[in-house]
Structure formats: C-alpha cells, structure tokens
C-alpha positions in Angstrom: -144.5 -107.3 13.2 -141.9 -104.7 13.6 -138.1 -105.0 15.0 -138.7 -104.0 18.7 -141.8 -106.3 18.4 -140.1 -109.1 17.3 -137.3 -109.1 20.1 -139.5 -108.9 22.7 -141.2 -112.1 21.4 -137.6 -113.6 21.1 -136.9 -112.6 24.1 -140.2 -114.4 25.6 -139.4 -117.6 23.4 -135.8 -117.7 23.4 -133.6 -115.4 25.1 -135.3 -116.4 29.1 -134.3 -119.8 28.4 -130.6 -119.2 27.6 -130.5 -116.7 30.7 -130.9 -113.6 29.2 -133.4 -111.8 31.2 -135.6 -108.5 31.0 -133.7 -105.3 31.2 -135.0 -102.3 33.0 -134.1 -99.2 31.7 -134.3 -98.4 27.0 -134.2 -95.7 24.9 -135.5 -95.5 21.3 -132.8 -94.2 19.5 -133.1 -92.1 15.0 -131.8 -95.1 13.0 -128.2 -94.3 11.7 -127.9 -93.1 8.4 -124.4 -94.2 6.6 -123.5 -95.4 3.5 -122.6 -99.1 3.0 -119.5 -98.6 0.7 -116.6 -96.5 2.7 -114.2 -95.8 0.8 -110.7 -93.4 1.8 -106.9 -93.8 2.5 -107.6 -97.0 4.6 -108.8 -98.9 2.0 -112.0 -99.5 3.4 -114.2 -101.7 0.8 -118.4 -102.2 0.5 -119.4 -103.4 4.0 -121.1 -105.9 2.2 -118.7 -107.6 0.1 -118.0 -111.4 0.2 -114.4 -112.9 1.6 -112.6 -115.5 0.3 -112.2 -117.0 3.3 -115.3 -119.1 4.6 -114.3 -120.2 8.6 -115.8 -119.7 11.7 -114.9 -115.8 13.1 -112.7 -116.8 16.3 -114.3 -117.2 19.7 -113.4 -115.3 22.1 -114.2 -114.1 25.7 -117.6 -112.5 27.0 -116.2 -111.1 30.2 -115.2 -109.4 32.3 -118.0 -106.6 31.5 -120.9 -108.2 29.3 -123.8 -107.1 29.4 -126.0 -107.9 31.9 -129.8 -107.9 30.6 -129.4 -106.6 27.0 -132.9 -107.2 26.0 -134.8 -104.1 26.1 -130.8 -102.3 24.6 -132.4 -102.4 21.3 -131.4 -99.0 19.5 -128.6 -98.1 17.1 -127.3 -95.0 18.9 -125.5 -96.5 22.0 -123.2 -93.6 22.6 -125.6 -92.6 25.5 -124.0 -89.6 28.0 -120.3 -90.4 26.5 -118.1 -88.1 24.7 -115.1 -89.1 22.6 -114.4 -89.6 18.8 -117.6 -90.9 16.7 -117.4 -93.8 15.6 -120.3 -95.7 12.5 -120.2 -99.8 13.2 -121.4 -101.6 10.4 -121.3 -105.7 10.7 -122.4 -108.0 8.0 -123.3 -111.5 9.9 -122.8 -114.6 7.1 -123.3 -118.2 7.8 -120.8 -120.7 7.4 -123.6 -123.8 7.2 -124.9 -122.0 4.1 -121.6 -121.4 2.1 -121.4 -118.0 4.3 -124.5 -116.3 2.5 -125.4 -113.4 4.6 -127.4 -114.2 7.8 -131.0 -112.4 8.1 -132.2 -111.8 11.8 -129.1 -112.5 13.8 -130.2 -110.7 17.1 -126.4 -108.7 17.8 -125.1 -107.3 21.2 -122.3 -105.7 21.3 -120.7 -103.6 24.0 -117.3 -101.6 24.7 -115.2 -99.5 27.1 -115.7 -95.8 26.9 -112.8 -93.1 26.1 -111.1 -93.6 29.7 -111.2 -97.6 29.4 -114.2 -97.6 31.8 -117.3 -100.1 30.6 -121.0 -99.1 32.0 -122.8 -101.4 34.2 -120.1 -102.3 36.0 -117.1 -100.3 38.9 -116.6 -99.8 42.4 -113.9 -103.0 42.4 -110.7 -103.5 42.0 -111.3 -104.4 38.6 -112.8 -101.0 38.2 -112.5 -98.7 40.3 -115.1 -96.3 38.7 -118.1 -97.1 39.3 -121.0 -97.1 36.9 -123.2 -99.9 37.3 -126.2 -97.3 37.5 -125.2 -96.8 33.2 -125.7 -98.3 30.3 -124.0 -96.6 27.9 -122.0 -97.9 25.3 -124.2 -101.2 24.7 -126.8 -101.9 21.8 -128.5 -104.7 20.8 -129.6 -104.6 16.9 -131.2 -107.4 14.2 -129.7 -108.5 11.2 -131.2 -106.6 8.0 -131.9 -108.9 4.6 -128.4 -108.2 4.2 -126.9 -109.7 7.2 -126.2 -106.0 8.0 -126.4 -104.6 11.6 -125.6 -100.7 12.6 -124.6 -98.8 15.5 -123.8 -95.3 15.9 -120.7 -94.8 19.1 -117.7 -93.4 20.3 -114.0 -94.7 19.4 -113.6 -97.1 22.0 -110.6 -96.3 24.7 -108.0 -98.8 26.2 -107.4 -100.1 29.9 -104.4 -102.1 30.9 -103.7 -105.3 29.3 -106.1 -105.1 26.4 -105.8 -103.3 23.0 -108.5 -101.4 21.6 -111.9 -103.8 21.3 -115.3 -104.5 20.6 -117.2 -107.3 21.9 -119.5 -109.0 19.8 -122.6 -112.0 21.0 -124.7 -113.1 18.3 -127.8 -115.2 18.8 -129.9 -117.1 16.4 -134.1 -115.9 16.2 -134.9 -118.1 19.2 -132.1 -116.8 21.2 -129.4 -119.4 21.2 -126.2 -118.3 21.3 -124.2 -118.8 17.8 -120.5 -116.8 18.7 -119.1 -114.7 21.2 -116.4 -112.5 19.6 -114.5 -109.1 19.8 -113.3 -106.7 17.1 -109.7 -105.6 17.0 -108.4 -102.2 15.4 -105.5 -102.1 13.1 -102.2 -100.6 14.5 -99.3 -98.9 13.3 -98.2 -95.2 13.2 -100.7 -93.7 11.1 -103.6 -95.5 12.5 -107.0 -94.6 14.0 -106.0 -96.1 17.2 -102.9 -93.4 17.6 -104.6 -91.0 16.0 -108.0 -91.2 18.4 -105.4 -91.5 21.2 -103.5 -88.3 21.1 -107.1 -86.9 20.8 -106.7 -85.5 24.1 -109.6 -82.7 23.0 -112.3 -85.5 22.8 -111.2 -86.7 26.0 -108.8 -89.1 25.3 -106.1 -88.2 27.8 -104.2 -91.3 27.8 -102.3 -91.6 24.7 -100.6 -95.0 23.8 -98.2 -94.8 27.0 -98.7 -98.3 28.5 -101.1 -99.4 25.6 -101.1 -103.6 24.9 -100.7 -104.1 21.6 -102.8 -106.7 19.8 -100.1 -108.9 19.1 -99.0 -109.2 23.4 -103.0 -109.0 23.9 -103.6 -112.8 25.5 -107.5 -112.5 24.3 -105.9 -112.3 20.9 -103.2 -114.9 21.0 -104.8 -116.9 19.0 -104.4 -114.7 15.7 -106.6 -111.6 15.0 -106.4 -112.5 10.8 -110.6 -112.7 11.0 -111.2 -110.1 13.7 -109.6 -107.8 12.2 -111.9 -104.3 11.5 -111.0 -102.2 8.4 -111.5 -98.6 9.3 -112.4 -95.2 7.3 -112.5 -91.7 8.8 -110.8 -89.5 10.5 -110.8 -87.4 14.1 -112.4 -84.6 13.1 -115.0 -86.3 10.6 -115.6 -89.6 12.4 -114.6 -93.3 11.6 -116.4 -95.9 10.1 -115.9 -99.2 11.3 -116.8 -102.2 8.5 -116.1 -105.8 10.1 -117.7 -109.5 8.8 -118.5 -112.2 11.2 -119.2 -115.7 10.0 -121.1 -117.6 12.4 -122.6 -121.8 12.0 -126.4 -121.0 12.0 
C-alpha cells in the first residue's frame, strides 16, 4: 500500500472519529530532495541525531489558524502560489514510551503564516483582515519515514503582531489520535535567519523586525522554548534548512 493510500485509509479508520474531516481541494507535489546532515556557520548537526534529553516536546496552541480538513494536504511541497525565502523542513518524530527511538508513521501537519504574516484558509476578520479562506497554501500533511523523518519543502515563514517567527506542528498516531500539538521557534540574535529573511525586502519581506515579538515576550512561548527550539542552515540567497526533533508519548 503506498503513502497517499495509507492516509486515506487512516483517514477512514481514524482521522473522522477525532474530527478531522475530508478536504476538498490536493495537489501531488516531486518529493524533496535534501540531505539529512546540514552542516554550515549555524552549526546545524545530522537531522537524525539522538538528544540527550528524553521529555515530552512542549504543547502548545493549535489556533487561531489550524488547519481546517488537512486530509487530502498530503504532499511535501506546500509553498503553493507563495513567494518568499525557501525554506527545507526536516523533522525527526521519537517516542518518549520507547526510550525516544524514532517514531515510524507519525501522520504530521504542519502549517504557517506566509511572508506578510497572513495564514491561508483563513481572513476577512479582524483577526485578519486579508482574506484567503479560498487557499491553502502553506499547509502539508506528510508520514513519518523508518527514520521518524518527515519533509517539507516552503517559504521562510513571516511574522504578525504579537508572535515571533513560528511553525505549527499536530502529530497523530496511525489511527488518527492526536499525540502533540506544537510549534517551532527560530533562533534570534543579530546575525540570524530571522533578521536576515527580514530585511529581505526583495523576496517580499517588507516588514523588517520593526514591531517584531521576540520569543522570549511571545506568551505562546512563556513556558520556555529550550525543546522547540529549530537549528537552522542556509542562507537568503541559497535557502535554509530547518532541522527540529519532536518527542511525542506514542
């Protein structure tokens, strides 16, 4: 049985019963092609390398913009009609019930705002006042490979008010229950990605960091950021890589 095969039988068995429904509208999408080691000036390390630290990834908030039926969102390239900085996700999913070994057939969404802080699916409200509930861009859904690796191809995420730079994260067992709901932070400092990306004003990120929250004054991540913290490779021109672990109890 192959991938897209498989999730639509999960999504018959598992995913209706925890109210995940059908979604309308897919795309098959060329599987990305990266390397699993990254490394550069960051200090990025083998994606698949083991921590020392075995704990629960911090929970964190699904709203205000999950998404809405991310069923039929199976593909790796979810940049869709959006332009910005590219961006190579890699996430290893380990378990923390078996001595966080790496976690095969985790079913992964994950979803983010685009280079003007605007998310797809959702607008026309006060909360956004764009409205694009008629898109889907920027939202994937992928399964966990023998080594508890999932990919994505994207766009460096942008920032809205209140929140610093972020990826949300559910990840479901095989028959669909819900094991974490998470987000990714960014590192910070003068010579980051974040800065970098954001004085990008030529890939259409016209903000810069005027105004931009800061993960330590961001109230989703007041509870510490020390395991959702993303190590990132790359630059503007090139493209970053993001490599992150989650640990989940499967």
């Amino acid at each position: 049985m192959d991938r897209k095969e498989f999730l639509k039988g999960i999504g018959l068995m598992g995913l209706a019963a925890t109210g995940v429904g059908l979604f309308a509208c897919s795309s098959d999408n060329d599987a990305l092609t990266t390397t699993d080691s990254n490394t550069g000036s960051s200090g990025a390390t083998d994606v698949t390398s083991t921590s020392s630290e075995c704990a629960v990834t911090n929970s964190e908030t699904a709203g205000p913009f999950p998404t809405n039926d991310p069923e039929d969102l199976e593909r790796v390239d979810i940049t869709g009609d959006r332009t910005g900085v590219a961006l190579a996700i890699n996430l290893v999913i380990r378990d923390v019930n078996n001595a966080c070994a790496v976690l095969q057939n985790a079913i992964v969404d994950i979803w983010h705002c685009d280079a003007d802080g605007n998310y797809s699916e959702y607008g026309g409200s006060g909360m956004q006042s764009t409205n694009y509930q008629n898109y889907h861009f920027l939202r994937g859904r992928q399964i966990s490979d023998a080594d508890g690796l999932v990919k994505f191809q994207s766009i460096f995420p942008g920032w809205y008010n209140g929140r610093a730079t972020h990826i949300h994260v559910h990840i479901y067992n095989t028959t669909g229950t819900s094991l974490l709901v998470t987000q990714i932070a960014f590192p910070e400092g003068d010579d980051s990605a974040v800065v970098a990306v954001n004085a990008a004003s030529d890939y259409g990120y016209t903000k810069g960091m005027s105004g931009y929250t800061y993960n330590a004054y961001d109230n989703v991540f007041s509870d510490g950021i020390a395991n959702e913290l993303a190590t990132l490779s790359g630059s503007v021109s090139e493209g970053y890589t993001l490599d992150h672990i989650i640990n989940v109890k499967a």
